[in-house]
Each structure stands twice: as C-alpha cells, then as structure tokens.
C-alpha positions as CSV (number, residue, x, y, z in Angstrom):
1,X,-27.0,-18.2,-6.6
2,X,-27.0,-14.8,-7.1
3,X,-23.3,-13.3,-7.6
4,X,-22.5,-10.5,-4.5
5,X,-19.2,-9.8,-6.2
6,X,-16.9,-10.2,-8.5
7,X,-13.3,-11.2,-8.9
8,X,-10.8,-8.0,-9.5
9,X,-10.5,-9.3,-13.1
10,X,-10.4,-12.5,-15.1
11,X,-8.3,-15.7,-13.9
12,X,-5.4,-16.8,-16.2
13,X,-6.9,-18.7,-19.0
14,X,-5.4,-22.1,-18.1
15,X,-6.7,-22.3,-14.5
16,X,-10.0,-20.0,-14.9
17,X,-11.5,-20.2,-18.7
18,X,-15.2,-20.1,-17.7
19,X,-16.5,-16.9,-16.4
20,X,-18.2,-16.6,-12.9
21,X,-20.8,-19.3,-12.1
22,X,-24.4,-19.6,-10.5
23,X,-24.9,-22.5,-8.3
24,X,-26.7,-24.4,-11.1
25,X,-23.0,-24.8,-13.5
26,X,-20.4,-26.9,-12.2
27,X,-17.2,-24.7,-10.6
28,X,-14.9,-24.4,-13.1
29,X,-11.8,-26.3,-11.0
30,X,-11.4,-29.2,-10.0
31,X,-11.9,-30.0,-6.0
32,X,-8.5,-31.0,-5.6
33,X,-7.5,-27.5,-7.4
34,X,-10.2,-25.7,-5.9
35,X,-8.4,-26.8,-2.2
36,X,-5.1,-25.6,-3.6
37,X,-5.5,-22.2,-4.7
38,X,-7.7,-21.4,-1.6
39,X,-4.8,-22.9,0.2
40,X,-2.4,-20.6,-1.4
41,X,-4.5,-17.3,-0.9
42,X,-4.7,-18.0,2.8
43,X,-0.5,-18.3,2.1
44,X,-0.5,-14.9,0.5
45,X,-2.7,-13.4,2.5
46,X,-0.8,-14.3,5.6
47,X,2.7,-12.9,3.9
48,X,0.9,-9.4,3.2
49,X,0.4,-9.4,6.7
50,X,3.4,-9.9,8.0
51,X,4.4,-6.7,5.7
52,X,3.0,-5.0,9.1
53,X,5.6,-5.9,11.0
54,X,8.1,-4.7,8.3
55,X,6.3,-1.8,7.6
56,X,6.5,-1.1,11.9
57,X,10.6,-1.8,11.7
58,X,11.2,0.3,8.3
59,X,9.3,3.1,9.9
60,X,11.0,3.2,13.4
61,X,14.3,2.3,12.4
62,X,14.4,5.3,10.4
63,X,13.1,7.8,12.9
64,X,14.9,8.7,16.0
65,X,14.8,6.9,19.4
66,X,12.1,8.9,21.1
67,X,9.5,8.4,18.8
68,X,9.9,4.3,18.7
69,X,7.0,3.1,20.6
70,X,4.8,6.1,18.9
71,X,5.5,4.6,15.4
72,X,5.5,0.7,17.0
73,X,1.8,1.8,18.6
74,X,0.5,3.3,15.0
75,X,1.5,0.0,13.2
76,X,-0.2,-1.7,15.5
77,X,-3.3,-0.2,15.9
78,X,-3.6,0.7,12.0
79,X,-4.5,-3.4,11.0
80,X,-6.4,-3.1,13.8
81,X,-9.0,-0.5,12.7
82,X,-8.1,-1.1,8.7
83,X,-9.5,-4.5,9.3
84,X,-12.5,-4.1,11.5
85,X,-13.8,-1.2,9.3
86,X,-12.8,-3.2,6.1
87,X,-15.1,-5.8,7.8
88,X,-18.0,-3.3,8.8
89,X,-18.5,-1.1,5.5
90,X,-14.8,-1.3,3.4
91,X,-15.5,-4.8,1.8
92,X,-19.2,-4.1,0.4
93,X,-18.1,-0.5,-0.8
94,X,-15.1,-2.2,-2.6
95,X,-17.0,-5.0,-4.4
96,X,-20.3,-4.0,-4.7
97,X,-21.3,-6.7,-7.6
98,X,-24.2,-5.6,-9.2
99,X,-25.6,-3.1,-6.2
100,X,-23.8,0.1,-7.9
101,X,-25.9,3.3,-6.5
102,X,-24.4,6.1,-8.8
103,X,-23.1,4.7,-12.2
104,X,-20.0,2.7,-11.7
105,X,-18.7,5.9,-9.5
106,X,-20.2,4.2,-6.0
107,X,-21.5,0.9,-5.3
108,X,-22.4,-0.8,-1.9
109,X,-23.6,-4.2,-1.4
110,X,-24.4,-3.7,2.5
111,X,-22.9,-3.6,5.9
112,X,-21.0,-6.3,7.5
113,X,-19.7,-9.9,6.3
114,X,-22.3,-12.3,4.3
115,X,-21.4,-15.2,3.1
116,X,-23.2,-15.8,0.1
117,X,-26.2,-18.4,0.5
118,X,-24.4,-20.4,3.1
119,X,-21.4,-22.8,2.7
120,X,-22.3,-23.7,-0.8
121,X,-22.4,-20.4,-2.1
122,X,-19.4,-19.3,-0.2
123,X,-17.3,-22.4,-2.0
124,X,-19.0,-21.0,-5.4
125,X,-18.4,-17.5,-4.6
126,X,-15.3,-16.6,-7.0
127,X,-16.4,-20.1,-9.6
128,X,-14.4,-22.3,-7.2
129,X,-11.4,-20.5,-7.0
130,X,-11.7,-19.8,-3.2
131,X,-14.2,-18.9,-0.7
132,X,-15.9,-15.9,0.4
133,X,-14.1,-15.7,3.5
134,X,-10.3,-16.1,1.9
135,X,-11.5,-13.0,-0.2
136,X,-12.2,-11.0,2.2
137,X,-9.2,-12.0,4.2
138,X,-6.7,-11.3,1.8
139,X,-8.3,-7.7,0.9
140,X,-8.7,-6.8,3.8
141,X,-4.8,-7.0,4.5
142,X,-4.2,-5.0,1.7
143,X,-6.6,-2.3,3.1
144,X,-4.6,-2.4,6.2
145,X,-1.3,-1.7,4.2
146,X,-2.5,1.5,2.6
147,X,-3.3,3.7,5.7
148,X,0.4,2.0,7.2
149,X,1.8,4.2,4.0
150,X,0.7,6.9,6.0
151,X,2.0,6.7,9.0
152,X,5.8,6.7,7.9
153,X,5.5,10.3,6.8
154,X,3.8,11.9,8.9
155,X,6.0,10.7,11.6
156,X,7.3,12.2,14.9
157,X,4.9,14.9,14.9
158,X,1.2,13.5,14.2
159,X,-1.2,13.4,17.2
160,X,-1.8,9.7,18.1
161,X,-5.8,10.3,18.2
162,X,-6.2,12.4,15.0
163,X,-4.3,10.1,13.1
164,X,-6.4,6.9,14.4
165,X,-9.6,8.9,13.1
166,X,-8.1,9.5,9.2
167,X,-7.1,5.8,9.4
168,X,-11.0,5.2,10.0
169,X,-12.1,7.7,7.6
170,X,-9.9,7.0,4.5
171,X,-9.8,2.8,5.1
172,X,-13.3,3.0,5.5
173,X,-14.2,4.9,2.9
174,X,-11.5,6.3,0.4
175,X,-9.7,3.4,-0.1
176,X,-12.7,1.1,-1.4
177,X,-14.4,3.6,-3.3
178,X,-11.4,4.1,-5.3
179,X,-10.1,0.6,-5.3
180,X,-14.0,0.0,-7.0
181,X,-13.1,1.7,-9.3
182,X,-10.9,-0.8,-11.0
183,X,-11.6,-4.0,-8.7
184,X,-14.8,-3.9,-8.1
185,X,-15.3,-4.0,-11.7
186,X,-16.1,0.2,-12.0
187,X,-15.6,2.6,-15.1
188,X,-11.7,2.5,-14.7
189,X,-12.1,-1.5,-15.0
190,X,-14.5,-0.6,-18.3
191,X,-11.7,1.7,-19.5
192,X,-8.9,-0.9,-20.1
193,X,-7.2,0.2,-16.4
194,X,-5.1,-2.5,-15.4
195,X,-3.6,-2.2,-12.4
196,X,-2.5,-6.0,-11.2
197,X,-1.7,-5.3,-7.3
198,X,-2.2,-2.2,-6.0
199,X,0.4,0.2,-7.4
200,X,-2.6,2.8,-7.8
201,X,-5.2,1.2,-5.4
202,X,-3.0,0.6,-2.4
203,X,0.4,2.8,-3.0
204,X,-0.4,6.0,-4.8
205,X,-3.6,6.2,-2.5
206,X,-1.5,5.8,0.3
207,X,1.1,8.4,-1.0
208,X,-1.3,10.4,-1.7
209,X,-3.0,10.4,1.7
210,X,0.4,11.2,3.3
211,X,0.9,14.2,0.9
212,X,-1.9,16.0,2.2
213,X,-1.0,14.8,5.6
214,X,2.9,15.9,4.6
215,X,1.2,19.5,3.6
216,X,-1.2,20.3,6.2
217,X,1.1,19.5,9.9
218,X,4.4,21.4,7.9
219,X,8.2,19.9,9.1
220,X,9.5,18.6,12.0
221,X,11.2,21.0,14.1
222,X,14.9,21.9,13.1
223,X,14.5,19.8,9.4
224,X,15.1,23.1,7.4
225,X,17.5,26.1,9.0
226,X,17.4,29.4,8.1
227,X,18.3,29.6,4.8
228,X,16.1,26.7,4.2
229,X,18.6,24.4,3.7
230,X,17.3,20.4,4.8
231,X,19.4,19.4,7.7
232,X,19.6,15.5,8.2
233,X,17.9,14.1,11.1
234,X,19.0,10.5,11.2
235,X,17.6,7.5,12.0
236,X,18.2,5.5,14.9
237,X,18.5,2.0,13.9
238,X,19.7,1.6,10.6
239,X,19.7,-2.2,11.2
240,X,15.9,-1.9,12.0
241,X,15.1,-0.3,8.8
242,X,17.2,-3.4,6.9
243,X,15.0,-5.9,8.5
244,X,12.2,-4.5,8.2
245,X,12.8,-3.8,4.2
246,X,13.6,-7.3,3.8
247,X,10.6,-8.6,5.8
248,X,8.4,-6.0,2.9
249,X,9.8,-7.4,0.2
250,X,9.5,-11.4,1.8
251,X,5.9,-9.9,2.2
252,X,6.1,-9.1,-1.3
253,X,5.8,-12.4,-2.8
254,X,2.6,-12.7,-1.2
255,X,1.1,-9.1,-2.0
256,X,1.8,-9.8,-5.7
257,X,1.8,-13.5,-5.6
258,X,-1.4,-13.7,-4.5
259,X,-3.1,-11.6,-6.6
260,X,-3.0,-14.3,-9.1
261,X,-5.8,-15.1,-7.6
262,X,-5.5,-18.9,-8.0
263,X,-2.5,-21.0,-7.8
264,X,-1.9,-21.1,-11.4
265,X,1.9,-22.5,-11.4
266,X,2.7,-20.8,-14.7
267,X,1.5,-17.0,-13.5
268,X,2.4,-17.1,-10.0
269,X,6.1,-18.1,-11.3
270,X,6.3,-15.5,-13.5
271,X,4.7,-12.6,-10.9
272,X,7.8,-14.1,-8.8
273,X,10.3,-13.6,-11.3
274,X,9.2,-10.2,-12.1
275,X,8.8,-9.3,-8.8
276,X,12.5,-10.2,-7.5
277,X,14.1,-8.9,-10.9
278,X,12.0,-5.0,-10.0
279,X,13.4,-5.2,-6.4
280,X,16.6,-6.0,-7.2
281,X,17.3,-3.8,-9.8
282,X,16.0,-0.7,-7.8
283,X,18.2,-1.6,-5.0
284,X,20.9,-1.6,-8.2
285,X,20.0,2.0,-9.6
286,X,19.3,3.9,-6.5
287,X,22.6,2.3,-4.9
288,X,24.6,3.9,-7.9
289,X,22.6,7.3,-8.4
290,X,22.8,8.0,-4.8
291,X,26.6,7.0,-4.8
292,X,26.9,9.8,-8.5
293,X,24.7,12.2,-6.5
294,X,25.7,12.1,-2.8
295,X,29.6,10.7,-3.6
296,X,28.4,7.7,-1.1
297,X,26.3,4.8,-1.3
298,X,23.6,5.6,1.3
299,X,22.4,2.8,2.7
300,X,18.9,4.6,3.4
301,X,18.6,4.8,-0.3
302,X,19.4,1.8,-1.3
303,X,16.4,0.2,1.0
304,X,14.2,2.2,-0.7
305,X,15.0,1.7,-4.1
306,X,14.5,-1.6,-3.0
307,X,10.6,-0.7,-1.9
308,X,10.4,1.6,-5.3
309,X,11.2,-1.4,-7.0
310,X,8.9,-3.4,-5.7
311,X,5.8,-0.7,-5.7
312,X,6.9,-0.1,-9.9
313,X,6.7,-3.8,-10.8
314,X,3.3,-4.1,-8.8
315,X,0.6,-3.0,-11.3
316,X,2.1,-4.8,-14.3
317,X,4.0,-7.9,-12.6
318,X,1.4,-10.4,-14.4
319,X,1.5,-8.6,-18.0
320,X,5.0,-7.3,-18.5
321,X,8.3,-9.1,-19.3
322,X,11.3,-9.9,-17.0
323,X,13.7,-7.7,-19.4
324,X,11.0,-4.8,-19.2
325,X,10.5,-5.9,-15.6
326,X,14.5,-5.1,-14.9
327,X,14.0,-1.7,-16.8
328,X,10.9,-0.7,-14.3
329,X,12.6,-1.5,-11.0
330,X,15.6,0.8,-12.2
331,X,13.6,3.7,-13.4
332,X,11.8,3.4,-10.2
333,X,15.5,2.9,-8.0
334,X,16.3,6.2,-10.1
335,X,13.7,8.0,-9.5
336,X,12.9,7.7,-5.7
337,X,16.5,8.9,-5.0
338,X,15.3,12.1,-6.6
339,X,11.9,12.3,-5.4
340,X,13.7,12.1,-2.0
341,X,15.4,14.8,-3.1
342,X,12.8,17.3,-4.4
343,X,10.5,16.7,-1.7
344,X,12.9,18.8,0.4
345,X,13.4,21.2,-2.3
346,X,9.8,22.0,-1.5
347,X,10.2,21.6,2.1
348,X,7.6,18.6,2.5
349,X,9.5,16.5,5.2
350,X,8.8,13.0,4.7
351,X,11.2,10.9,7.6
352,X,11.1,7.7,5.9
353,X,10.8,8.4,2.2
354,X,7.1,7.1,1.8
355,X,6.0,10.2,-1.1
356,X,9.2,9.2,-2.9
357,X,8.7,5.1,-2.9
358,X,4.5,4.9,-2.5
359,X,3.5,7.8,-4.5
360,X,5.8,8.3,-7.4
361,X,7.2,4.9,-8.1
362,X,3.0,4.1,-7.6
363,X,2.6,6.1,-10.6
364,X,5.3,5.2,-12.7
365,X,4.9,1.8,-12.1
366,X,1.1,2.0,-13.4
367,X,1.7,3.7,-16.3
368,X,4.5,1.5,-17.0
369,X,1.9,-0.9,-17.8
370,X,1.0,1.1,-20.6
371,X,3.9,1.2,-21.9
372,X,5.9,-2.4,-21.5
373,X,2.4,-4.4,-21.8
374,X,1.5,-5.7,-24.9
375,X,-2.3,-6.1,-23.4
376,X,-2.9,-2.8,-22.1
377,X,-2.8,1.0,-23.6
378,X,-1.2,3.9,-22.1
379,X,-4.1,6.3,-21.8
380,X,-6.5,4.5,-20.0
381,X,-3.4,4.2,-17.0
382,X,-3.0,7.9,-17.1
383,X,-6.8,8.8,-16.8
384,X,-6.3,6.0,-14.2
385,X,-3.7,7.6,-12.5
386,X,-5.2,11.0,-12.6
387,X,-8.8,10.1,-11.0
388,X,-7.7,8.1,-8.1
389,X,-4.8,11.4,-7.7
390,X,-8.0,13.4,-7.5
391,X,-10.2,11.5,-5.3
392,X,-7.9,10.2,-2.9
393,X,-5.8,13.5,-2.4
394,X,-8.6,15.7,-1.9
395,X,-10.5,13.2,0.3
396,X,-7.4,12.6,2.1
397,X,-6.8,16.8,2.4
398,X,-10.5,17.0,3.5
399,X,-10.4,14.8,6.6
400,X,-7.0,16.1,7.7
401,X,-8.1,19.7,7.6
402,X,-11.4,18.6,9.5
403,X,-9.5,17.1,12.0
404,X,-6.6,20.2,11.9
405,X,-10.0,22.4,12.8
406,X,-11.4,20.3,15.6
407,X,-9.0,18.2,17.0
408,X,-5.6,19.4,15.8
409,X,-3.2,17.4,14.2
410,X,0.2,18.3,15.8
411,X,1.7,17.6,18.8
412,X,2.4,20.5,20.8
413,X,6.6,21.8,20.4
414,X,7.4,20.4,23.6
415,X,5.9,17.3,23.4
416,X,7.6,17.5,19.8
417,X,11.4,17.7,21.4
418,X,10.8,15.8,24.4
419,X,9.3,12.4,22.1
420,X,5.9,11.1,21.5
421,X,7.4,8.0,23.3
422,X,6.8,10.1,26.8
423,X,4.1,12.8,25.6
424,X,1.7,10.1,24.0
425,X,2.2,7.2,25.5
426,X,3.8,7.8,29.1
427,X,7.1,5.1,27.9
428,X,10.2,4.6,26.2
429,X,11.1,2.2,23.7
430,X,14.4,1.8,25.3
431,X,14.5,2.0,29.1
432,X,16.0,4.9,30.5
433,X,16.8,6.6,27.0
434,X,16.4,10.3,27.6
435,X,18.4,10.4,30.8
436,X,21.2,9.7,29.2
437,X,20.1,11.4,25.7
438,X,17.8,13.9,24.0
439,X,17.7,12.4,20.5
C-alpha cells in the first residue's frame, strides 16, 4: 500500500519499534494491541471534545450576562465548521505524506476523506497502531479547539458572521499548513522541532489568531477611562468559569494522553503525571503572585494558571521530567498573571485571558522543551516558535482586515451595550434579564 500519511512522529520504542509499513510486512502490534490503542484514541479523542463544552462555560462565565448565548452559539458552531472543513481540505493539507507541492513549506494530498486502499489499508494505515478514521477523528478535534481559542478574546464585541468566516478561513487553511510543518513531517519536523501536543500547533496559533483579532476590533466599550486606566468588567458566573476549567483540564488527559498515539502503559502514565503536576502547580504560582501582586487571591487567576499550566506542559509532557514538569507549570502560573497584566498596559482587552494562557504560556512551554529535554535542542524550538508566530499572525491579521474591509468586524455601539444576546441572536440566556438589569 502506498503510505497517504504519516504519524506526527515516531511511537515509543516499546510499543512501535518498526517504522511505517506497506501492506506486504506484518503490522508491527499485535491484534489484540492493535484493538487497544485504537480503543484508547477514540477515548482521547472523545475527552478533547468535551474540552468544547469547557471551553463554552470558561468563556461565558467570564463575560457578562448579555453576551451568554453569543459566546454559547460561537462554541457551538466553531466544532461545527472546524470539523467539516478539517474533513473537506484541513486533513490532506495537514498530512500530506509524500504529495508535498512547494518543499516541505505546503503539501496536499487531496480533498475530502480516503481511506487508504479500503479496510485493509485503513487498519495498516499508521503500522497497526489505529485506523484511518481514528486519525482523522482525533485531529480533527484538535483543529476544532484552536479557532475556540479565539473566540474568548474577541468576545462581546465580534460580529457573529465575520467571525464564522475566519473560523473557516484559518481551520481550513492556517492551522494545517502550519501544523505540517512539524506533524506532517515538514522542515520544522526535519529541524529537531518537537512539539508533543500542540503548545505551538494548537495554542500559540490560536493566540496568535486572537492577537490580531485583539488588535484590529480595539476594546470593549468603557474597558479603559480616560486616563487610560483598565477598569474591571466582571464576569458573570464565576462558578461557570470553575466548571468549565475543570472540564479543560479533565479534557486534558485526553489532548495530551492521546497524543501518545498508542496505548503504551509506560508513556501515557508518565504524560498523565506530567500533565496533572503542570496544572497544578500553575494553579499554585498564579494563586500566590496574584495574591503578592493584587493583595488577594483572585480566583480568575488562579483558573488560568491552571490552563497556563496545562498549555506549558503540553509540547514537552512525553520528553521532560515530573520535577522539570513542576518547574514549567509554575513559570507558566507566573507568567500568565503578568501577561494578563501587560496586555492592558497596552490596551489589548482580552475578557477571558486567552493571549495570556494560549499564546504566551504556548511559547514558553515549547521552548521549555529545549531547555528541560534531554532529547531535544533549544534552537530548533525558537526558530519553531518564530515561524509559526509569523505565519499564523500575519495570516490570521490578513483575513480579519479582509473581513474589517468588507464585512466589518464590530458590532455596532448599541448593539455593543444593549448585548449580542438580543442584537445577534433575538434571545437571552436568562429569561427576562435586561428588564431587570443592563449588565
């Protein structure tokens, strides 16, 4: 059989010693543990989606009342058109195999879902690791979860129809083309880039996609007075935002879990262990620096230290130790309490803290790799970081400013005040909530 794609990188020795087969060598599992570790990718891939759903609470917990069912609608609809268009052109752009067009810079294999030579070579497809159609399943969640990143901070103020076009455009094509890069076996790949889960591929290309969306529609109204002072605008369901953080990080286990690839009980175990020990020790250091910096715990803070700890441990959660794993989920809880921060220093209002947890603890927690792995080299995760910074950003600024030119971007100011619940959508989240309130 000729090989379509290939596997994001090399199986753990002890489960996947042989490389990739053709249907003339025997797969290189057993049938028994052929059935388990497609078993356990289905798992996985059924916990990364359920990070929608916490994605959708985190999100609308953390903005105010009237813009609920606006942010409930957009996590909704995003898996929806991440998925299809993932399905149509996202999946072949992403793992290309050997079809590359221009170098290793752009590959495409073809539109639309093929399983390779029938059943048989669907089985084969990753050397009996799992079939075609668990691959695509599982990436095409994660393709999903990057345009969600979005959404959270461009909230309250993003027109409902421009921002269902960028979904299309940058899950369709931004998102694989970069993710090719190291997945699909590009030059990054070539380079000694390692990044295990998506720290880069999913959360700094998010981030950066909701910079330049952050940039180009400017605050929400009333965020920054006169002097240009932030004033708080608070969310309005705290307990929301705690569910929804914990369904993430539940989520979690599958996102990094099962980019194991296999159900290897020696590597999944560890990616566990070094996945609970980043979380909880960002929720640790952003707890206390938040508490040093703001005289208070903030709650708010400590959920995302929680998320930045999880994004950190994410590119090196198969390579790095427990101890260094501890040491990455507190930088990260450090750091997002200041990115939070700075970003209103420079008047980028992000409601729900996505720059500060997707895009900054994405790139630390990349080139962490670099510098806790005893596998993999520092430079190679800075050009790393630096390339897909470039692409994405400026393909993400692109489309946006398309879109700001044609079909504008913002809501209109009163439609801004009034709610996206009523201007948008023609509902409430909460029945009879702005005759008794404005907020």
């Amino acid at each position: 059989m000729t090989i379509r794609k290939l596997m994001r990188f090399a199986l753990p020795v002890a489960v996947m010693a042989a490389p990739v087969f053709g249907a003339d060598q025997p797969p290189a599992v057993s049938a028994e543990m052929f059935t388990v570790n497609n078993l356990w990718m289905m798992i996985a891939a059924a916990l990364v989606f359920i990070m929608s759903l916490g994605f959708a609470t985190v999100e609308s917990g953390l903005a105010r009342a009237k813009n609920c069912s606006n942010i409930l609608f957009k996590n909704l609809i995003v898996p929806a058109i991440g998925i299809l268009s993932f399905a149509v052109v996202g999946f072949n752009l992403m793992y290309p195999g050997d079809s590359w067009i221009l170098g290793k810079l752009l590959g495409f294999s073809g539109f639309g879902l093929s399983c390779p030579e029938g059943a048989k070579g669907g089985i084969e497809y990753a050397a009996g690791a799992y079939t075609y159609w668990t691959d695509f399943l599982f990436q095409a969640m994660f393709a999903a979860t990057a345009a969600t990143i979005v959404s959270g901070a461009v909230a309250e103020r993003i027109k409902l129809s421009s921002f269902m076009v960028f979904t299309l455009l940058y899950v369709a094509v931004a998102y694989p083309i970069c993710g090719s890069w190291g997945w699909g076996k590009g030059w990054l790949n070539d380079l000694g880039f390692h990044d295990f889960a998506g720290s880069t591929f999913v959360h700094s290309v998010g981030g950066w996609g909701a910079l330049a969306g952050v940039m180009l529609l400017g605050p929400r109204i009333g965020k920054y007075g006169p002097d240009g002072k932030p004033r708080p605008i608070m969310g309005h369901s705290m307990p929301l935002a705690t569910i929804g953080v914990f369904m993430l990080w539940f989520g979690w286990y599958g996102f990094n879990g099962g980019s194991v690839l296999s159900a290897d009980p020696m590597l999944v175990s560890l990616v566990f262990v070094t996945t609970t020990l980043g979380a909880v020790s960002g929720i640790m250091a952003a707890t206390l620096t938040s508490w040093f910096i703001q005289k208070k715990p903030d709650l708010s803070m400590a959920l995302n230290g929680c998320l930045a700890g999880l994004v950190g441990i994410t590119a090196g959660a198969d390579c790095v130790s427990p101890t260094a794993s501890v040491i990455i989920g507190a930088v990260a809880g450090v750091i997002v309490v200041l990115a939070c921060l700075g970003w209103d220093k420079l008047h980028l209002d992000d409601p729900v803290g996505a720059l500060s947890v997707h895009l900054v603890c994405g790139v630390w927690g990349t080139l962490a790799v670099g510098i806790f792995s005893p596998t993999y080299k520092f430079m190679p995760q800075l050009i790393g970081v630096l390339a897909v910074a470039v692409a994405s950003f400026v393909a993400a600024y692109a489309f946006f400013l398309v879109l700001k030119k044609t079909m504008g971007i913002r809501v209109s100011k009163s439609e801004e005040l009034r709610g996206l619940d009523i201007g948008e959508h023609g509902m409430e989240a909460y029945a009879g909530f702005q005759i008794f309130s404005n907020q």
